[in-house]
C-alpha positions as CSV (number, residue, x, y, z in Angstrom):
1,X,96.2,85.6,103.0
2,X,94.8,89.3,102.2
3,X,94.9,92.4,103.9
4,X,92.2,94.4,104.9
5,X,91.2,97.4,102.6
6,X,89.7,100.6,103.9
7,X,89.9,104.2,103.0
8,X,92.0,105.2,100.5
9,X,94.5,102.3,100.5
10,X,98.3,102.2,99.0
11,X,98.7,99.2,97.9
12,X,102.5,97.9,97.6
13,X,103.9,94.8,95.8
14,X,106.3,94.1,98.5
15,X,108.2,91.3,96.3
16,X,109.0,94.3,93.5
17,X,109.7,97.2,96.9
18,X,112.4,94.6,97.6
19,X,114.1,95.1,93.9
20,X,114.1,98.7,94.8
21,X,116.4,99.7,97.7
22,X,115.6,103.4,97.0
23,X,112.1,102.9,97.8
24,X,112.8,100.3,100.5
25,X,114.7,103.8,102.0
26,X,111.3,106.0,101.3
27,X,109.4,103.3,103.1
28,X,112.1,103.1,105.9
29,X,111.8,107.0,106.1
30,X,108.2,107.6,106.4
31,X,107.2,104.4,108.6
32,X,107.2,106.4,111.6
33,X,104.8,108.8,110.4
34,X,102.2,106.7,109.5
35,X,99.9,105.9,112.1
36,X,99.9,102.3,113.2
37,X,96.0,101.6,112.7
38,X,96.8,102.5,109.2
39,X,98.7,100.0,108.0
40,X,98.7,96.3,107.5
41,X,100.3,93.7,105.6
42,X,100.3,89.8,104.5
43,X,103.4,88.3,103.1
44,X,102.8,89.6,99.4
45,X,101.3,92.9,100.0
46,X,101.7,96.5,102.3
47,X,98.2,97.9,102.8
48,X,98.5,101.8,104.1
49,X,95.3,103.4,104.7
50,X,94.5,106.9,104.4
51,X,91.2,109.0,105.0
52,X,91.4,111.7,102.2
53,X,92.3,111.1,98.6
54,X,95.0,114.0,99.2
55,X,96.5,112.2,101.8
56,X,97.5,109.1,99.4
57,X,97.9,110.8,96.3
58,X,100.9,112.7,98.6
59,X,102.2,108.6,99.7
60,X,102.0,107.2,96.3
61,X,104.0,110.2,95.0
62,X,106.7,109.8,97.4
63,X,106.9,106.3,96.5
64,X,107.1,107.2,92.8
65,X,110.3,109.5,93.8
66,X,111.8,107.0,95.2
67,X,111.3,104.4,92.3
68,X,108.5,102.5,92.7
69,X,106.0,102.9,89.4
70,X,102.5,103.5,89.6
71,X,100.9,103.7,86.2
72,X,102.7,101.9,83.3
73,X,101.2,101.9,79.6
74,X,101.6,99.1,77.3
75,X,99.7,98.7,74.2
76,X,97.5,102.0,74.9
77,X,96.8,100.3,78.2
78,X,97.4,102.0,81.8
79,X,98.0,99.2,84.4
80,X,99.4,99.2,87.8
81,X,103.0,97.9,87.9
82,X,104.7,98.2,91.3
83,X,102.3,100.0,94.0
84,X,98.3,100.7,93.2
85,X,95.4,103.2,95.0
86,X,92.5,101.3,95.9
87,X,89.0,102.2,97.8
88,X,87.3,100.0,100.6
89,X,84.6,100.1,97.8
90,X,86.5,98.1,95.6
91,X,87.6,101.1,93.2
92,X,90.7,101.3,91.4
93,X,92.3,103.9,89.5
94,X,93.8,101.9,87.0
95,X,93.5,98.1,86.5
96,X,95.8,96.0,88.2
97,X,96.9,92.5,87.0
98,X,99.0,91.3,90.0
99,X,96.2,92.2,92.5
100,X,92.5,90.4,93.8
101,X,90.0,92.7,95.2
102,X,87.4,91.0,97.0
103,X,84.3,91.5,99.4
104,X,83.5,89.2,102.4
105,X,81.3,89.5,105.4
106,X,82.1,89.6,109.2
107,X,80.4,87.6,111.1
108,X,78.0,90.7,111.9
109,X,77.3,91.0,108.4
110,X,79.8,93.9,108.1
111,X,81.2,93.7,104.4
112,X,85.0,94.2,104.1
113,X,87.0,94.6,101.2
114,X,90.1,92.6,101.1
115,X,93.1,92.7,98.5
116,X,95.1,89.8,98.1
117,X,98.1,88.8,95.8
118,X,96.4,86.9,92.5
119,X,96.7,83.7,93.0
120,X,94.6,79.8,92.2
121,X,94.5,80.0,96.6
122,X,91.3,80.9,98.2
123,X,91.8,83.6,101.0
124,X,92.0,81.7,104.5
125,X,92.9,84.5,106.6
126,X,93.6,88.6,106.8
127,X,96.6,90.9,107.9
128,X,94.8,93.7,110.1
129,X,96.3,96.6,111.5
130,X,97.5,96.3,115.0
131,X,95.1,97.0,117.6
132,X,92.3,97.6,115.1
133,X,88.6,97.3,116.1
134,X,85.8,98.4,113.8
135,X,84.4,101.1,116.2
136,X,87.9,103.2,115.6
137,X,88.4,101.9,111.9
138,X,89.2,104.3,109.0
139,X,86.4,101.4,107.5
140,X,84.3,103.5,109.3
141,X,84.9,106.4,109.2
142,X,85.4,106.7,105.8
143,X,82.5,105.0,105.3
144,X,80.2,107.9,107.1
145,X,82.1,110.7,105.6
146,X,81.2,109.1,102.4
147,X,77.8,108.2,103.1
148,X,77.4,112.2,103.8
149,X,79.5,113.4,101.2
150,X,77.0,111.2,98.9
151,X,74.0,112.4,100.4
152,X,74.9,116.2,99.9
153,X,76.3,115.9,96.4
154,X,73.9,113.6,94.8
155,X,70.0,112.5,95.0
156,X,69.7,109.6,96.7
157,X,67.3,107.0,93.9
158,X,66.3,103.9,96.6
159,X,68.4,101.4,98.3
160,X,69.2,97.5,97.1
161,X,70.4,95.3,99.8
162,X,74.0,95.9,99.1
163,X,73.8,99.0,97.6
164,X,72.9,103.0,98.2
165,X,71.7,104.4,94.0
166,X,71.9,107.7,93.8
167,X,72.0,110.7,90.6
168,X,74.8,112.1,90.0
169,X,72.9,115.8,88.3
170,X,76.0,116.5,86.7
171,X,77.0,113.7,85.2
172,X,73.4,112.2,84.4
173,X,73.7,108.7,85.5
174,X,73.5,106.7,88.6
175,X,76.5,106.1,91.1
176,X,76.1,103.2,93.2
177,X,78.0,102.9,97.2
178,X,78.5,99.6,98.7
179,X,76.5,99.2,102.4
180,X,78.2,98.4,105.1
181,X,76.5,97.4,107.8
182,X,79.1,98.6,111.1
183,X,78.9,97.4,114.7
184,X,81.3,95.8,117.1
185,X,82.9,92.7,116.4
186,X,85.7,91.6,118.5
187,X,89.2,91.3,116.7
188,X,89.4,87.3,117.5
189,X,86.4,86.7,115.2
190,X,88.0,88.6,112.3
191,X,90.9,86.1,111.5
């Protein structure tokens, strides 16, 4: 199974929250604030979602507090250990070896980005948020904020069929946005 990725996703390793009663506490504590469209998860994995990079930089340091790790270094290299950030584009912050980032299509043609435990299975199924459609999604919504954000900071280049190009002046090279194609799709044909 995987869970649904969209926003600015928290990803938790639920098997190494459950070493951690602390941060099984922090978790306890902050569940009622976090709206229920937000979150998701499988039976590896705790997905919560958030629109603004603010937003999950404030979750993921709450969860640090309370004992879960986020960035690790061994061997000069940063890796995810307990919890990672994730975008529904497929961006991470740092690598992440217990975690599987893929993209599939809905039915419509809408592409999703789905985390998953790693693992030799192949996905067969994904852990939405309860009551989730995509008209009301933070897939969407993020997706349009994005899309404008992109279109006032940078020069859009051309379109590829999965892709937006675009120049990013001060950097001088090209930054590239996933399409996503949105329309309704009813919750049945998603799992």
């Amino acid at each position: 199974m995987a869970v649904l990725v969209e926003g600015y996703s928290v990803i938790i390793n639920k098997a190494r929250a459950l070493e951690n009663q602390e941060a099984l506490n922090a978790l306890a504590a902050v569940e009622e604030t976090l709206h229920p469209m937000a979150v998701c998860s499988d039976e590896h994995l705790l997905r919560v979602g958030f629109m603004t990079l603010v937003q999950a930089n404030e979750f993921l340091d709450a969860l640090e507090k309370a004992g879960l790790h986020y960035k690790t270094i061994e061997s000069d290299t940063e890796t995810a250990q307990d919890v990672v950030k994730l975008t529904q584009f497929g961006e991470l912050e740092v690598p992440c070896p217990w975690l599987s980032v893929k993209f599939t299509k809905l039915k419509d043609d809408t592409l999703i980005c789905l985390a998953s435990l790693k693992s030799e299975q192949q996905t067969k199924s994904v852990a939405l948020p309860k009551h989730w459609s995509l008209d009301i999604s933070i897939l969407k919504r993020f997706h349009d904020e994005r899309t404008h954000y992109m279109q006032e900071t940078y020069e859009h280049l051309r379109s590829e069929p999965m892709q937006d190009i675009y120049w990013d002046k001060q950097n001088q090279k090209e930054i590239r946005l996933l399409k996503l194609k949105m329309s309704s799709t009813p919750k049945e044909q998603l799992q």
